[in-house]
N, C-alpha and C positions, 0 to 999 in steps of 0.2 A: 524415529517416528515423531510427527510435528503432532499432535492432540490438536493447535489451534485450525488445522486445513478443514478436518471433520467441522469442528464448530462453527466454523465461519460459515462454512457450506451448508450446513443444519440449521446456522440461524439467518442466513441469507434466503433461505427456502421458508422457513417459519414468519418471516416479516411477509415475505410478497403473498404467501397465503394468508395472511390474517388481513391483508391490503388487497384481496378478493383476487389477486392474478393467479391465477391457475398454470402453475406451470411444475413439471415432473422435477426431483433431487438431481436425477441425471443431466438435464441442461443445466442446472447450475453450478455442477461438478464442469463440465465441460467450459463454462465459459468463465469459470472464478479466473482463470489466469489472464485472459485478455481483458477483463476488468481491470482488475488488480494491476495491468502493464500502463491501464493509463492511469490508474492513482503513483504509479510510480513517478511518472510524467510530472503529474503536478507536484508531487514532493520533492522530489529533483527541482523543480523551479523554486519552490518556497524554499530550501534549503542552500539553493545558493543566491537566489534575490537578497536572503537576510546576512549571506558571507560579503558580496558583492554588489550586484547591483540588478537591477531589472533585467538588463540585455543580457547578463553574463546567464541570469536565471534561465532565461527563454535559449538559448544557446546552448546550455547542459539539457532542459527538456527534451530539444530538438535533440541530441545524440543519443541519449538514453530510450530514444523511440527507434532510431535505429541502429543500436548496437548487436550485431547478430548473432553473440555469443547471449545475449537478454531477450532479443525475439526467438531464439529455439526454443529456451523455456517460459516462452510466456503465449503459446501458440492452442490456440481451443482443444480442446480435449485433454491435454496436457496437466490431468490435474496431480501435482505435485509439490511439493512445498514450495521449492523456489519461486513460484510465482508470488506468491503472499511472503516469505521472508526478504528478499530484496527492497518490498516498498515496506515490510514493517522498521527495517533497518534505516531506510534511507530518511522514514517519518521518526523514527528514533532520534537521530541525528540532529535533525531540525528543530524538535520539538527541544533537544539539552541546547544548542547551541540558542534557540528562544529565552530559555529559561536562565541559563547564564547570563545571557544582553542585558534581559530586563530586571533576572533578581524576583519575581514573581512568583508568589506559591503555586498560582493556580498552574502556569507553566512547568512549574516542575512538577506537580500534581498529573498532569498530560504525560510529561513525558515519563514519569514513572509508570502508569499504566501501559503507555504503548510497549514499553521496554519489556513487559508482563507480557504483552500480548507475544512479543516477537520470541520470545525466551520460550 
């Protein structure tokens, strides 16, 4: 049992109501995975733009949007951990490989938390 799916979903519903959108816990359950499939996108990009180069980054986004062992679990309704542990992983990844480049506290400061988050 992932603790972080409930929370995300709990506090992904508590911002949009405090941000006056009216909207039920159930549609957010429902669409947390096809969110979360395109932050995977962008972290797949940022994590390999920073191994690679720009094109190689846009080139892995582009697969990881249609990989269809990743679009089964990342398909609306579908709410399940996988959807949010593949991009907490993948923003994991990016955020050490950031923080090792630069040597930066603040980055490893990031990536210890997301590590938190994904664990």
């Amino acid at each position: 049992v992932y603790p972080g799916l409930m929370v995300t979903a709990g506090l992904i519903h508590w911002i949009l109501n405090m941000l006056n959108v009216t909207v039920h816990i159930r549609d957010v359950c429902v669409f947390l995975a096809p969110v979360f499939s395109g932050l995977t996108a962008i972290s797949t990009f940022l994590l390999t733009r920073e191994l690679w180069n720009q094109g190689a980054g846009l080139l892995a986004a582009c697969f990881i949007a249609i990989v269809p062992g990743y679009i089964s679990r990342s398909v609306a309704g579908s709410f399940d951990n996988e959807g949010i542990a593949i991009f907490a992983l993948q923003f994991t990844y990016y955020l050490w490989v950031k923080s090792v480049k630069t040597g930066s506290v603040f980055w490893t400061i990031c990536c210890c938390l997301s590590y938190f988050y994904m664990v």
